[in-house]
C-alpha positions in Angstrom: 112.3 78.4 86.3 110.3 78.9 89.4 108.1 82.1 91.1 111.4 83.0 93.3 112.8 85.4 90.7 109.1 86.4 89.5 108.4 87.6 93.4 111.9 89.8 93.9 110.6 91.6 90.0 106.8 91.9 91.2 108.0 93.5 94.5 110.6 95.7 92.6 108.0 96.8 90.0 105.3 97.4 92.3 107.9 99.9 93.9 109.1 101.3 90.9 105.0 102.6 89.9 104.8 103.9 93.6 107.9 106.0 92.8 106.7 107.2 89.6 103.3 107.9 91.0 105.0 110.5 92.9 107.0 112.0 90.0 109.9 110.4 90.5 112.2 108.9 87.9 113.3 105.3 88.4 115.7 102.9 87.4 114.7 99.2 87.6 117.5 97.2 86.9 116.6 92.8 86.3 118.2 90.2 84.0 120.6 87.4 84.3 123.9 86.1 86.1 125.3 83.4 83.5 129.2 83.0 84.5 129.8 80.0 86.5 130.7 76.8 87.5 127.2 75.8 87.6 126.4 77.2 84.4 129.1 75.6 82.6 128.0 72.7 84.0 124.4 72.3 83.4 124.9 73.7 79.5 127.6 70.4 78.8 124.6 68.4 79.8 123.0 69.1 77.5 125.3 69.5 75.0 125.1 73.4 74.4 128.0 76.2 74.6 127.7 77.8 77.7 126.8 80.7 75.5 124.1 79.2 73.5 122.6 77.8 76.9 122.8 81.4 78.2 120.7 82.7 75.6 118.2 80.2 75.3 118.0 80.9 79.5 118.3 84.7 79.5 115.2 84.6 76.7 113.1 82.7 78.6 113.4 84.9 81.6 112.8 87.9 79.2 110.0 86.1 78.3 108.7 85.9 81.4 109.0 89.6 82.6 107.6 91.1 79.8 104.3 88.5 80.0 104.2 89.3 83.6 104.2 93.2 82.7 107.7 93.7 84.4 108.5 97.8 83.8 112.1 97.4 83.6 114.5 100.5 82.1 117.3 97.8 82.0 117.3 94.1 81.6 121.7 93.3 82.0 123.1 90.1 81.0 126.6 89.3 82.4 127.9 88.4 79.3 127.4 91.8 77.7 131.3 93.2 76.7 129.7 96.3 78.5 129.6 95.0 81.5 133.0 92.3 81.5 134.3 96.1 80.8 133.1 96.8 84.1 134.5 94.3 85.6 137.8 94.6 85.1 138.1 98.1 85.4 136.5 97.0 89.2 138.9 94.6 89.8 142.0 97.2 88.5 140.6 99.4 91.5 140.5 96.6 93.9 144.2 95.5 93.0 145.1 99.3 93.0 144.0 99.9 96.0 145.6 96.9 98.2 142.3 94.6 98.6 143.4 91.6 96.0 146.4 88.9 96.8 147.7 85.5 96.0 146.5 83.0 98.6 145.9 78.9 98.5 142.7 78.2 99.8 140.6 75.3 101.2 137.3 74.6 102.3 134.1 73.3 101.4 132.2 74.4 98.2 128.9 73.9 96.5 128.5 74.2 93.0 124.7 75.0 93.1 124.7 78.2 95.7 128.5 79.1 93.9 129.8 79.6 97.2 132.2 78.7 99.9 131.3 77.1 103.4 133.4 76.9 106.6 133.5 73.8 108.3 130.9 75.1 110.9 128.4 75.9 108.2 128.5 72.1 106.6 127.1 68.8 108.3 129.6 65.9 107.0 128.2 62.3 106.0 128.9 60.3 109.1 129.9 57.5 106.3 132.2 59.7 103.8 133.9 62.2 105.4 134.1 63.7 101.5 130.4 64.4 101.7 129.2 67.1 103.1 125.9 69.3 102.9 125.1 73.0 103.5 123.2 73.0 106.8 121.0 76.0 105.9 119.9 74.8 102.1 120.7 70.9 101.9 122.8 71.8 99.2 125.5 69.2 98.6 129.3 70.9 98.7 132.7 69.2 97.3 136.1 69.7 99.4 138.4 72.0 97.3 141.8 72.9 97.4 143.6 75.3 95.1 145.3 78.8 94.8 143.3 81.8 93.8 142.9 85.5 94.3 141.9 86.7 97.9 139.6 89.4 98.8 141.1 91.4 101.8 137.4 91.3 103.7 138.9 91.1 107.4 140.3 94.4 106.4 136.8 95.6 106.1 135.2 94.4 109.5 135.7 97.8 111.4 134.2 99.9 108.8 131.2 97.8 108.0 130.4 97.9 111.4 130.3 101.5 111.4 128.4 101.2 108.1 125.7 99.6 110.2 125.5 101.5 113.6 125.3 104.7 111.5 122.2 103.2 109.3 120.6 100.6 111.5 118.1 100.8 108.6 119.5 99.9 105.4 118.9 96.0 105.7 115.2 95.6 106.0 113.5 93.7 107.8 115.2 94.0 111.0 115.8 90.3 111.5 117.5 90.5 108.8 119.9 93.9 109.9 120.6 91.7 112.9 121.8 88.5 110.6 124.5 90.4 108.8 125.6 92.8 112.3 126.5 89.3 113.8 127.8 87.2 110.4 130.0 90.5 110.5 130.9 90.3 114.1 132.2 86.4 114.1 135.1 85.8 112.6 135.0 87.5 109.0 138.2 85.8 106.8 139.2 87.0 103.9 137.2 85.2 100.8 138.0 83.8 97.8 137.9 85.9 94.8 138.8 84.1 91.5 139.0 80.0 90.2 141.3 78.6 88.4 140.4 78.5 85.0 141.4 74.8 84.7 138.6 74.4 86.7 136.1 77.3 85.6 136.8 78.9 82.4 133.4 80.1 81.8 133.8 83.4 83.3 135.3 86.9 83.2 139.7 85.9 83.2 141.1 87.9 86.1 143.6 91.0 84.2 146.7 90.3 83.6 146.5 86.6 84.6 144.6 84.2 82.5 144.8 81.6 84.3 142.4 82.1 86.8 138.6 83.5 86.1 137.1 86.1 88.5 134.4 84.7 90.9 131.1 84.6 89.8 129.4 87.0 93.1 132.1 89.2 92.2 131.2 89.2 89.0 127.2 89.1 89.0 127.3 92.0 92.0 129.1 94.5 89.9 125.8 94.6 87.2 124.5 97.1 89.5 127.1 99.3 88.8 127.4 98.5 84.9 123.3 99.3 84.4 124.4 103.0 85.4 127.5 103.5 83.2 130.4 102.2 85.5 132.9 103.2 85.0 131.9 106.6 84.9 135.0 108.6 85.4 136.2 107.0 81.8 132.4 108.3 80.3 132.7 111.6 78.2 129.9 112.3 76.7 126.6 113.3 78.9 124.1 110.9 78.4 126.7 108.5 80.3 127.3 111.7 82.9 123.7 111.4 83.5 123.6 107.4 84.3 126.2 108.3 87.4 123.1 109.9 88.9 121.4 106.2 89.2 123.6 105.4 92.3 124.5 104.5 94.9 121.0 102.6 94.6 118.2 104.0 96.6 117.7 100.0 97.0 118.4 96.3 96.3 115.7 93.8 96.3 117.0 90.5 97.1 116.1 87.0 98.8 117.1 86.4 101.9 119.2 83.5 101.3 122.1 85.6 99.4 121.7 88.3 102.1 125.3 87.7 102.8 126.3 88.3 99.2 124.4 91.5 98.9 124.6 92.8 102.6 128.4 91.6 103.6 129.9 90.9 100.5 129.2 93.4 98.2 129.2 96.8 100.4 132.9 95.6 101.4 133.7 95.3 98.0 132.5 99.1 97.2 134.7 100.2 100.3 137.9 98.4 98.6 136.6 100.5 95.4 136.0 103.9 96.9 132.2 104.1 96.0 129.4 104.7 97.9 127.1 102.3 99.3 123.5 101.4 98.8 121.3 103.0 100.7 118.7 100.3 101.6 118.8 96.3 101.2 115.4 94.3 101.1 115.9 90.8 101.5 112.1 89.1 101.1 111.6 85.9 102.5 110.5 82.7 100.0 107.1 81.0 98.6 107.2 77.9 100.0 105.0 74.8 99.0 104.6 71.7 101.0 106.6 73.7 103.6 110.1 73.7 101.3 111.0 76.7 99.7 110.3 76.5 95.7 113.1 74.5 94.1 113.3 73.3 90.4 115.2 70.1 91.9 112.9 69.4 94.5 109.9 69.4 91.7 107.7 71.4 93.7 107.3 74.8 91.5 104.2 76.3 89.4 105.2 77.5 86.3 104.6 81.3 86.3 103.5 81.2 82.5 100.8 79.1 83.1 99.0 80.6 86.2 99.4 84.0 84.2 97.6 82.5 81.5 94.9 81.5 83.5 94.2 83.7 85.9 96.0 87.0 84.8 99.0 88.8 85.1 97.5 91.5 87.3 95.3 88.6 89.6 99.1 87.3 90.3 100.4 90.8 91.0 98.0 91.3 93.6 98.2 88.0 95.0 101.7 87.9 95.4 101.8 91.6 96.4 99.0 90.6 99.2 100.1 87.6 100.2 103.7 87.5 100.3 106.2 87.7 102.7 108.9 90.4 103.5 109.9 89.2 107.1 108.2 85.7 107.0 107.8 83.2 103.9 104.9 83.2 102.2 102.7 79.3 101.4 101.9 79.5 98.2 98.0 78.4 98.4 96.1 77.8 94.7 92.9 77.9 97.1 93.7 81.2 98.4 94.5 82.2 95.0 91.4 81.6 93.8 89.9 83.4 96.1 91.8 86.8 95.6 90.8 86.4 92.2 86.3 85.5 93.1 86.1 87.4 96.0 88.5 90.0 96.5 89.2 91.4 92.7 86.0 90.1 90.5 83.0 90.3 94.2 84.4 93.2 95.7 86.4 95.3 92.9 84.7 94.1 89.9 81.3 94.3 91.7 81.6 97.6 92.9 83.0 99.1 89.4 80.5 97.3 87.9 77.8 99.1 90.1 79.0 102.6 90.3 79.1 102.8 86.6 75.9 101.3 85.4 73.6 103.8 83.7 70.6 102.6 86.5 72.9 104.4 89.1 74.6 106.9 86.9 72.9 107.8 84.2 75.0 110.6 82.6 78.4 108.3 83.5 80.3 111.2 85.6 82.4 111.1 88.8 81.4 113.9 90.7 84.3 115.8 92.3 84.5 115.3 96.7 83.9 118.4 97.2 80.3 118.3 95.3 79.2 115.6 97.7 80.6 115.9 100.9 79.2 118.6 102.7 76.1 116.8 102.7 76.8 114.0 103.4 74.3 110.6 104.3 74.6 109.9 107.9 74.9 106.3 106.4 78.0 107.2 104.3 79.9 109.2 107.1 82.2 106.1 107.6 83.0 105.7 104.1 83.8 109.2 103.8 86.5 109.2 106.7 87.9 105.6 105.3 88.1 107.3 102.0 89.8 110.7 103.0 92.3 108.4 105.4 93.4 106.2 102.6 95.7 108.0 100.9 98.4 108.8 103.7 97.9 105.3 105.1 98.3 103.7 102.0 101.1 105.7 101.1 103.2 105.0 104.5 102.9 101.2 104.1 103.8 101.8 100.2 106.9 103.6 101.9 107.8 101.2 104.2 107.4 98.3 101.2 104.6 97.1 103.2 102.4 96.2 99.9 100.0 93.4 101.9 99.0 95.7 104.7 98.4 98.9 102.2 96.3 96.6 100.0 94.7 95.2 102.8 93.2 98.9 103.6 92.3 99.5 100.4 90.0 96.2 100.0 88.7 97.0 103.7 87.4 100.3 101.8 85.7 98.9 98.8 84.2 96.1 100.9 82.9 99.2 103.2 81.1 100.7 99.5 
C-alpha cells in the first residue's frame, strides 16, 4: 500500500468539504477494483482465494481512509452482486447497441498495469524478442494471442473528438486535455474487451458466454455508475430515483498514468451505452521519491499509517494538499514535512491561536464582529485588514479551480502577516 491512492482521496475529500461548505450536497465515491489477472495472481501466492485476498486488501484500505478522516458517502467494492449487476446490464447495452464483437486478438500485455500495448508503446529485449517492457512505466508485458470480445472504439473517434472541441475543459490540467486530443487522433483500434476464462476466471463472465470473463477496466470503470444506482431505468422505488441525480459526475479524480482509461476509454464506452459523460476529469501527477514515482516493487514507499500516527492526519492533509502536484509530480520530502508541521501549522497557526486567545490579550475570550473594529482601524493593521477582506474570493477561486497549494499558500501568507 503506498501514498498514491491516499493523494487521489485527500484531493477528492478536500473538494468534497469545499462543496459542502457552500451548501452543496456531495457524493464521494472510493473503494476497490479486485477482478483481475493480477489479482488472481498475487492471492495464489500466497495461498488465499482470490476472494479472501480481496477482503483482507479492501479492509486494509478501509482502514486507511477512515484513519486518514476520508468523508466518503460510498466506499464500492467490485465484487459486490450490486455492482456485477451493473455490469452486465452495461454490457447487454453495449451488445444491444452494436459496440461488442467476436475478434482474435494479439499484442503485447502486462499483467501489472492490466492492459494492452501496441508494438510502438513496448521496447523489446535486444536478447529475447519474447521480452518486452512498457516504455512509459518499465512494466514488464507477455506476448498474447487469443480470441475475445472487441470493443467497437474506432467507431467512437469522430464523436470523442467533438466531445473535446466542445469542452476543451473537462480534462484538467491542460497538458493533460492535449495527451488524450492526440492519443485520440492517432490511430485509435478497436480494444479488447473480455479474456478467456481459461486464462482469467477471476472476474465478472461475459452474459451469455461463460467462457470468457469481461475485462477488468471495463469492469472497475462501471463502479461509478453502480455507486448511483445503475441501472436506474430498472429502479422503482425513489430513494433509487434520487441516486440518478449523482451523474453524470460533476468529476473524476484520477492519476495521470490511467488518463487513457478514464479520459479515452471510459467516455467511449458511455457513448456505446447512451449516457452522458463526465463533466470534468482531474488527472494529478505522482509523489515521487528518489526521483521514481512510489511503487511497492520498487521498495521506495512510506507507509501512510505510520506518518499519520506520528505526525497527524490533518499535518498530512495539509502537506499533501500544499505540496502536491496537479500538473507536475510532487518529491515527497520528510524534511519539508517537518517543517509544515514546526513552522507553518504549530509557529504560525498554533502560535497565532495560541496568542489571540489567551486571557492577557483577551480577557473576556470573544471575537468581536468586523464591523466593531474596522472603522477604526490601526494605521499598522491596514494591510491585514485588506489581506483579510481579499481572502475569501481568492481563496475560493483556487478552491474552484482545485488549486489547493496556491489557496493555502494565501491563507498562511495572512496569518504570517498577524
Amino acid at each position: 500500500m503506498n501514498c498514491q491512492s491516499l493523494i487521489a482521496c485527500k484531493t477528492t475529500d478536500s473538494l468534497k468539504r469545499y462543496y459542502e461548505l457552500n451548501d452543496k450536497k456531495v457524493i464521494l465515491s472510493t473503494g476497490t477494483d479486485e477482478h483481475g489477472l493480477k489479482i488472481q495472481q498475487a492471492a495464489a501466492k500466497v495461498n488465499q482465494s482470490p476472494q479472501e485476498f480481496c477482503d483482507n486488501v479492501s479492509e486494509r484500505f478501509r482502514e486507511l481512509f477512515d484513519m486518514a478522516n476520508i468523508s466518503y458517502t460510498t466506499f464500492i467494492r467490485t465484487t459486490e452482486q450490486k455492482h456485477k449487476d451493473a455490469v452486465k446490464f452495461f454490457w447487454e447495452q453495449l451488445v444491444n447497441n452494436g459496440y461488442i464483437y467476436k475478434g482474435v486478438h494479439e499484442g503485447w500485455y502486462s499483467i501489472s498495469d492490466e492492459a494492452f500495448y501496441n508494438a510502438s508503446q513496448v521496447q523489446i529485449s535486444n536478447s529475447d524478442e519474447k521480452i518486452a517492457s512498457v516504455l512509459e512505466s518499465g512494466q514488464l508485458v507477455e506476448w498474447t494471442e487469443e480470441e475475445n470480445y472487441k470493443f467497437r472504439l474506432s467507431k467512437c473517434k469522430d464523436e470523442l473528438l467533438r466531445w473535446l472541441d466542445e469542452n476543451p475543459d473537462v480534462i484538467t490540467p491542460s497538458n493533460r486535455f492535449n495527451e488524450v486530443k492526440a492519443f485520440i487522433k492517432s490511430d485509435l483500434v478497436d480494444i479488447s474487451v473480455s479474456r478467456p476464462q481459461s486464462r482469467l476466471y477471476w472476474g465478472i463472465p461475459v452474459p451469455k458466454d461463460s467462457n470468457q470473463t469481461i475485462y477488468v477496466w471495463l469492469d472497475a470503470l462501471i463502479n461509478y455508475l453502480t455507486v448511483t444506482g445503475y441501472p436506474w431505468q430498472t429502479q422503482e422505488n425513489s430513494v433509487n430515483k434520487h441516486s440518478m441525480s449523482g451523474w453524470p459526475v460533476d468529476v473524476h479524480i484520477v492519476g495521470k498514468d490511467i488518463i487513457r482509461f478514464h479520459a479515452v476509454y471510459w467516455p467511449a464506452f458511455l457513448m456505446a451505452a447512451n449516457l452522458p459523460l463526465p463533466k470534468k476529469i482531474l488527472a494529478h501527477s505522482h509523489w515521487m521519491m528518489n526521483k521514481l514515482k512510489m511503487s511497492k516493487s520498487r521498495g521506495n514507499v512510506v507507509d501512510p499509517f505510520t506518518v499519520m500516527k506520528e505526525y497527524g492526519v490533518d499535518t498530512i492533509r495539509y502537506y499533501l494538499m500544499r505540496d502536491g502536484g496537479i500538473s507536475d509530480d510532487g518529491a515527497y520530502d520528510p524534511t519539508i514535512l517537518q517543517t509544515r508541521y514546526r513552522k507553518d501549522l504549530a509557529g504560525q497557526l498554533g502560535n497565532l491561536v495560541s496568542r489571540s486567545t489567551s486571557l492577557a490579550l483577551n480577557p473576556s475570550s470573544t471575537v468581536p464582529f468586523s464591523s466593531s473594529f474596522i472603522e477604526n482601524v490601526n494605521d499598522k493593521d491596514i494591510t491585514l485588514i485588506k489581506m483579510l477582506q481579499q481572502l475569501p474570493d481568492l481563496v475560493n477561486n483556487h478552491y474552484k479551480n482545485i488549486e489547493f497549494g496556491k489557496g493555502l499558500e494565501l491563507i498562511f501568507e495572512t496569518i504570517a502577516e498577524a
